[in-house]
DRENVEXNU-314775 format. One record per residue: x, y, z of N, C-alpha, C in turn; chain; residue number from 1. Coordinates in Angstrom, 2 decimals. Example, Ala and Ser with C-alpha at 12.3 -4.5 7.8 and 13.67 -1.06 7.14 Angstrom:
<nodes>
{{13.19 -5.69 7.80} {12.30 -4.50 7.80} {13.20 -3.30 7.80} 'A' 1}
{{12.85 -2.25 7.08} {13.67 -1.06 7.14} {12.90 0.03 7.87} 'A' 2}
</nodes>
This chain:
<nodes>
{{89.07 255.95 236.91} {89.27 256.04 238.34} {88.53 254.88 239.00} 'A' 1}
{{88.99 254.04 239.47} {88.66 252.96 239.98} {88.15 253.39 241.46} 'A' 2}
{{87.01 252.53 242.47} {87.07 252.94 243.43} {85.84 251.54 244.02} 'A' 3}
{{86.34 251.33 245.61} {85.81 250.28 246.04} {84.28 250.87 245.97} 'A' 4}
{{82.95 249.57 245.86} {81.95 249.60 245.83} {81.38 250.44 246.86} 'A' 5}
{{80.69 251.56 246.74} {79.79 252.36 247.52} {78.34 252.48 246.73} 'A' 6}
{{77.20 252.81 247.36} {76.01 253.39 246.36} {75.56 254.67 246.65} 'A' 7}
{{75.25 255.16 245.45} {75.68 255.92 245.20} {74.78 257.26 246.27} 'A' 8}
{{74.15 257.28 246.69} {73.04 257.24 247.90} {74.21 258.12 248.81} 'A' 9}
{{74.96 257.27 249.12} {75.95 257.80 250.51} {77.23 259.03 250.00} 'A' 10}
{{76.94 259.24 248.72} {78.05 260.33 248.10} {76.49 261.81 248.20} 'A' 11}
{{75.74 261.18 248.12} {74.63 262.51 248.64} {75.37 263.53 248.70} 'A' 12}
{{75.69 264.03 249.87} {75.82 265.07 250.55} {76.98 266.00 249.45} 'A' 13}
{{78.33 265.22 248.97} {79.13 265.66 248.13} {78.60 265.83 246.88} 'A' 14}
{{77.52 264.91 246.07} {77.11 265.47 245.00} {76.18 266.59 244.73} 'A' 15}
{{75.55 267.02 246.05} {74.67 268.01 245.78} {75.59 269.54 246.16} 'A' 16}
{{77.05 269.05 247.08} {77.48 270.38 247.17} {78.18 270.40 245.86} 'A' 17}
{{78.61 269.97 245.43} {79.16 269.78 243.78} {77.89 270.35 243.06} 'A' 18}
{{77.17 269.93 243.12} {76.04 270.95 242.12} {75.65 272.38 242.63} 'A' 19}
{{75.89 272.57 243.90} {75.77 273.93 244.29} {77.24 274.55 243.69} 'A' 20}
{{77.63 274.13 243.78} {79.36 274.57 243.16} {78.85 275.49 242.24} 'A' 21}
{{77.82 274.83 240.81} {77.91 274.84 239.74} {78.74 274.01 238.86} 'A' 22}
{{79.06 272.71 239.00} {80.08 272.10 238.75} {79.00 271.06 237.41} 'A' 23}
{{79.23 270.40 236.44} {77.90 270.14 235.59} {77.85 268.42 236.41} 'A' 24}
{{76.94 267.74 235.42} {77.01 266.28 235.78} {78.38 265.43 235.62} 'A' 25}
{{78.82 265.84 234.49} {79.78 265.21 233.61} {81.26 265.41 234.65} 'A' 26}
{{81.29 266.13 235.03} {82.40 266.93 236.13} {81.95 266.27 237.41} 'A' 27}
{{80.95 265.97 238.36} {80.71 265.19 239.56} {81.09 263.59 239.33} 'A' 28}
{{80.49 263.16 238.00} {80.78 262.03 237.73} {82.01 262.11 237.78} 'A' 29}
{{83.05 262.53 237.51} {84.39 262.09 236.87} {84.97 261.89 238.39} 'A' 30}
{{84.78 263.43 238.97} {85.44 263.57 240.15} {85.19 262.50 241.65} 'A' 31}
{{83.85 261.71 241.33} {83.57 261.04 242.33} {83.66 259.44 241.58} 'A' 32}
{{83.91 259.22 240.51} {83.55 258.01 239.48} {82.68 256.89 239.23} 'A' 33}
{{81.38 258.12 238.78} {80.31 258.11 238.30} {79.97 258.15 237.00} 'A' 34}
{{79.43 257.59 236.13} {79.09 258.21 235.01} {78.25 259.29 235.01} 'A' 35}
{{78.06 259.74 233.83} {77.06 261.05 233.73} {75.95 260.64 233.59} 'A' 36}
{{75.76 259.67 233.72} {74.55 259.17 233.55} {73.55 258.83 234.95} 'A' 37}
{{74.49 258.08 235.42} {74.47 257.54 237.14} {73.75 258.96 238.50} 'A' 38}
{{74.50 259.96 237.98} {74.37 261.25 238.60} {73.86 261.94 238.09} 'A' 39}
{{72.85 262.20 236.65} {71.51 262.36 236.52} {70.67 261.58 237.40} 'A' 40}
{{70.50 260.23 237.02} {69.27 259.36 237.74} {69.41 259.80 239.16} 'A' 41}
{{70.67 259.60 239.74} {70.49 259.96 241.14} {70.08 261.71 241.31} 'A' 42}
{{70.28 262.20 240.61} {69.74 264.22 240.93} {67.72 263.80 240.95} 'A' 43}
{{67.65 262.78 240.01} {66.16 263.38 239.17} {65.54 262.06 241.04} 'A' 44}
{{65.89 261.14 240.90} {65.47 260.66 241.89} {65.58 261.35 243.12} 'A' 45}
{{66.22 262.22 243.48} {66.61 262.67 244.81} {65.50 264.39 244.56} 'A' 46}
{{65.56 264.72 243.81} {64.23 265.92 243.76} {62.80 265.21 243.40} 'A' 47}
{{62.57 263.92 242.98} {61.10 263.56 243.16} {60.87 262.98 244.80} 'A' 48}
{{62.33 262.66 245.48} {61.69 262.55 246.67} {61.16 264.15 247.55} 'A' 49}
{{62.44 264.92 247.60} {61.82 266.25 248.01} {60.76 266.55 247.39} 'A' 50}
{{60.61 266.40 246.68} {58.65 267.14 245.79} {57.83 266.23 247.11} 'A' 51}
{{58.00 264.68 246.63} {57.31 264.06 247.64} {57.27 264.70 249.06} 'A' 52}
{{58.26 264.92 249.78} {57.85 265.28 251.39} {57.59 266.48 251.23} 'A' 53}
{{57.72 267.60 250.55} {56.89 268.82 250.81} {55.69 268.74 250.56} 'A' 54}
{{55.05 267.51 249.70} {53.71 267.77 249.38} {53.42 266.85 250.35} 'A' 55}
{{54.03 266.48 251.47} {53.41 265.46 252.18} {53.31 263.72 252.09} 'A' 56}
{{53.62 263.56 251.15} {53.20 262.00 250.62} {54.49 261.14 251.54} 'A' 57}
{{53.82 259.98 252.47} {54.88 259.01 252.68} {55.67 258.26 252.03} 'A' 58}
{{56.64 258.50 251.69} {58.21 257.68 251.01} {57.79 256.21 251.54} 'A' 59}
{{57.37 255.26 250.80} {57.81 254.13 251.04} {58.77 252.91 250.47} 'A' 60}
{{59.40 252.27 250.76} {60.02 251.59 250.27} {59.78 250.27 249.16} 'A' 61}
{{60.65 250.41 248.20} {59.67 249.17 247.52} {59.90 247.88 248.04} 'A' 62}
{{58.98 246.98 247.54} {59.00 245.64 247.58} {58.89 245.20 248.75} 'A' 63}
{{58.69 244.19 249.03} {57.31 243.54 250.05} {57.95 244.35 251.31} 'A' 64}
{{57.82 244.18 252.67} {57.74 244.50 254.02} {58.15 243.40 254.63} 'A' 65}
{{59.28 243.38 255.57} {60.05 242.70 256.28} {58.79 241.94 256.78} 'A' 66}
{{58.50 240.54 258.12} {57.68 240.39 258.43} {57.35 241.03 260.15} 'A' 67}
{{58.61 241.39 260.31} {58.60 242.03 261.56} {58.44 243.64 261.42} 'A' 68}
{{57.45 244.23 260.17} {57.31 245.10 260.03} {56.43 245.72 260.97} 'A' 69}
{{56.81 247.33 261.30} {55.51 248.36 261.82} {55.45 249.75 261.23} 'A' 70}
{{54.58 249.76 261.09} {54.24 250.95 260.32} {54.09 252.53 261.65} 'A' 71}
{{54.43 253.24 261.40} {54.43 254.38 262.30} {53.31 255.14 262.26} 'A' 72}
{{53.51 255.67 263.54} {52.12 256.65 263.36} {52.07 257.74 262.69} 'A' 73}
{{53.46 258.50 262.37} {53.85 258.97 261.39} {53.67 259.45 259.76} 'A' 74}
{{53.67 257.96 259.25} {53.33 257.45 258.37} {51.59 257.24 257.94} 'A' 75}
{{51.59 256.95 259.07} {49.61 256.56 259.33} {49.30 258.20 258.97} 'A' 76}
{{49.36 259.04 259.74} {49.06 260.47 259.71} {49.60 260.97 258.19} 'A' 77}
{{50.38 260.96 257.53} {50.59 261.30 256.46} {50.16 260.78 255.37} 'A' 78}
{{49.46 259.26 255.51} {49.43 259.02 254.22} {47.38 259.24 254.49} 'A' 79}
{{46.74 259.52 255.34} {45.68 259.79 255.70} {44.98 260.81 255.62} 'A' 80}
{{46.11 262.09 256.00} {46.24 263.63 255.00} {46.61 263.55 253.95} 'A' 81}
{{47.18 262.68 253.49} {47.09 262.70 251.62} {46.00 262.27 251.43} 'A' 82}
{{45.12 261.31 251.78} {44.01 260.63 250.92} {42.97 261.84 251.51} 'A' 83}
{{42.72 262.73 252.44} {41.58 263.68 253.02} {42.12 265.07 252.20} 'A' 84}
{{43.39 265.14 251.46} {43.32 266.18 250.71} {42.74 265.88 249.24} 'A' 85}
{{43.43 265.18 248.56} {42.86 264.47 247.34} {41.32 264.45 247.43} 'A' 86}
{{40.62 263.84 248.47} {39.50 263.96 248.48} {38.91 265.34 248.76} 'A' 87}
{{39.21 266.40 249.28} {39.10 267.43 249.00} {38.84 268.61 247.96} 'A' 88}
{{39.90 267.81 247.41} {40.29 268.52 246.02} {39.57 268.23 245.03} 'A' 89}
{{39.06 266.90 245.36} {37.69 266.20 244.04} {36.61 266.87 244.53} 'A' 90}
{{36.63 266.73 245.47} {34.89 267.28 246.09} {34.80 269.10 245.68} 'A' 91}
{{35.62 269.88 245.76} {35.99 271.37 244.97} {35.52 271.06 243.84} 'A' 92}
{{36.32 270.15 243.05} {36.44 270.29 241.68} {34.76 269.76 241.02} 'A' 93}
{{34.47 269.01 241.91} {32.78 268.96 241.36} {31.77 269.57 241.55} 'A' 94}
{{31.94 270.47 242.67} {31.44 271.58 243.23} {31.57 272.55 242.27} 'A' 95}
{{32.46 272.98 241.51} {32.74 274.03 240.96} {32.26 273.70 239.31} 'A' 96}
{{32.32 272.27 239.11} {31.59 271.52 237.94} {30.15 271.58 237.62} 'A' 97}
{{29.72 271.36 239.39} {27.95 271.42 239.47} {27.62 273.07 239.26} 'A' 98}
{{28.44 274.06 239.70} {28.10 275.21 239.62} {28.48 276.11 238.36} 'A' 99}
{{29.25 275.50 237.39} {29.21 275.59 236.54} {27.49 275.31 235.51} 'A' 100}
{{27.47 274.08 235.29} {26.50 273.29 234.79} {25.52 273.93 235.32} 'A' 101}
{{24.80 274.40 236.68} {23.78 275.11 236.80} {23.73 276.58 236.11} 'A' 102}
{{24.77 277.27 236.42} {24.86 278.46 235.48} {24.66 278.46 233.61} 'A' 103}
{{25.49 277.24 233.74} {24.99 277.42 231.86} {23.49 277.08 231.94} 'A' 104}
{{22.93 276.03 232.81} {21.50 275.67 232.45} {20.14 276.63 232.75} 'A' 105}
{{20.81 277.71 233.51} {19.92 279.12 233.74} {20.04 280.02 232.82} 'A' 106}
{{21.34 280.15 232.23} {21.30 281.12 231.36} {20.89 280.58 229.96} 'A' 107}
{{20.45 278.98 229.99} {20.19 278.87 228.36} {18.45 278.76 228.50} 'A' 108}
{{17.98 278.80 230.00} {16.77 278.49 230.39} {15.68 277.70 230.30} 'A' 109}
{{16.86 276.60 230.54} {15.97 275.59 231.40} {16.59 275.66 232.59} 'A' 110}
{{15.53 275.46 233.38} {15.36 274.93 234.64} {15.62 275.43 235.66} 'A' 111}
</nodes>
């Protein structure tokens, strides 16, 4: 099935109702003319971005930045709550390390 150049990006919306179908890879590919291969990468890429925005993390684009770039405030705020959670999450995790380590060092008695 031949078909003028599109990417594959803009069939979105039809390949994911095709997978709600229940329809497999091999079957979206054919019907939209894709390989089965093409429409894996695009499923597995398109759920690491949703993982990404529910956990918050800003999507950025690769490779360098236009020069008339601006960054949003948006963006500023999200990628700022990612770095104050992460840091969060270390500061727990050594907390719970130090309170560990004091407990074994009382109960083997020292100190």
């Amino acid at each position: 099935m031949s078909r003028s150049y599109r990417h594959i990006c803009e069939y979105e919306e039809e390949i994911l109702r095709l997978k709600d179908e229940g329809n497999t890879l091999k079957e979206i590919g054919e019907c939209l003319g894709f390989t089965h291969k093409q429409v894996h990468n695009f499923i597995t890429r398109y759920n690491e971005k949703q993982r990404r925005i529910t956990a918050g993390i800003a999507i950025k684009k690769k490779g360098r930045p236009p020069k008339d770039y601006q960054i949003s405030k948006e963006d500023k705020v999200a990628q700022l709550r990612y770095i104050i959670d992460r840091k969060d999450a270390k500061i727990k995790a050594l907390e719970m390390e130090n309170e560990l380590m004091r407990d074994f060092l009382s109960l083997t008695g020292r100190k």
